[in-house]
N, C-alpha and C positions, 0 to 999 in steps of 0.2 A: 789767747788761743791755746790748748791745750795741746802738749807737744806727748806722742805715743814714745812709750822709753817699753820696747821687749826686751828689756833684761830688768822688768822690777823682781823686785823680791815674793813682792804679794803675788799667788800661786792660789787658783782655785777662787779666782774674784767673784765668779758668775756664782757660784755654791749658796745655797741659802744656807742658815745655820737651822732649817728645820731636824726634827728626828727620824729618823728612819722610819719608813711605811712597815706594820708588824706583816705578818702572812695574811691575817685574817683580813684587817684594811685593804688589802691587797688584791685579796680574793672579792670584795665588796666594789673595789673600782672596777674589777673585770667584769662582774657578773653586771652592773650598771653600764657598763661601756656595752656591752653584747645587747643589753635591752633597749638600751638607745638606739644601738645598728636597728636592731630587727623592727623598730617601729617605725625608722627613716625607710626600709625595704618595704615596710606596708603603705608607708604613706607614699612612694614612688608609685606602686601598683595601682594605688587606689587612681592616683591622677593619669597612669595612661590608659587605666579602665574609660575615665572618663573622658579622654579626647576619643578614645578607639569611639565608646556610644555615638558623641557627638558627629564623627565622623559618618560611624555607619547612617544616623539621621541623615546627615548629608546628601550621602548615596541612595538613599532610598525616595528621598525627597525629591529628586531629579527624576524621577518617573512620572510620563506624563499621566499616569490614570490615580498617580498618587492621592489626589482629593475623593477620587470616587471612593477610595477601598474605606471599608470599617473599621474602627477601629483596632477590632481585632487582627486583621487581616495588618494593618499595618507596623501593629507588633510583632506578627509575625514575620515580616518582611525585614524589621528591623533585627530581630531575634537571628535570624539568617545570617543577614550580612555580618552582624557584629561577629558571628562564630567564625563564621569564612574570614574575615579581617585578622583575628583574635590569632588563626593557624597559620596564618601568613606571616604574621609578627615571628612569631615563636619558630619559626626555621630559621 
């Protein structure tokens, strides 16, 4: 078993012997770290775009005259709700 002794000599154990990141490397992890954020931001939106849709389906679908309307009509319905839904989110 490996017995911990805090008073070794060795200091800086965790330290990799890599070399320092220059400015430019630097500037190329951030600006790739920021495009990763913003694409994980897009791809969040994109999936509660698509429960809010499915929802709004949902809601609209519960109308009993739901099978008669046409189909335009029931894009329109759906068009509706998902905005109504979309402004409620968003307060």
């Amino acid at each position: 078993m490996k017995r911990f002794d805090y008073y070794d000599d060795e200091e800086n154990e965790d330290e990799s012997n890599e070399p320092p990141i220059s400015p430019q490397e630097y500037k190329e992890l951030i600006a790739e770290d920021q495009a990763l954020q913003q694409e994980s931001v897009e791809l969040t939106y994109l999936a509660l775009n698509q429960k809010l849709i499915a929802k709004s389906i949902k809601v609209c679908e519960k109308s009993f005259f739901w099978k008669f309307y046409s189909l335009q009509t029931q894009l329109s319905m759906i068009s509706k709700v998902y905005f109504q839904l979309r402004d409620l989110q968003e307060i």
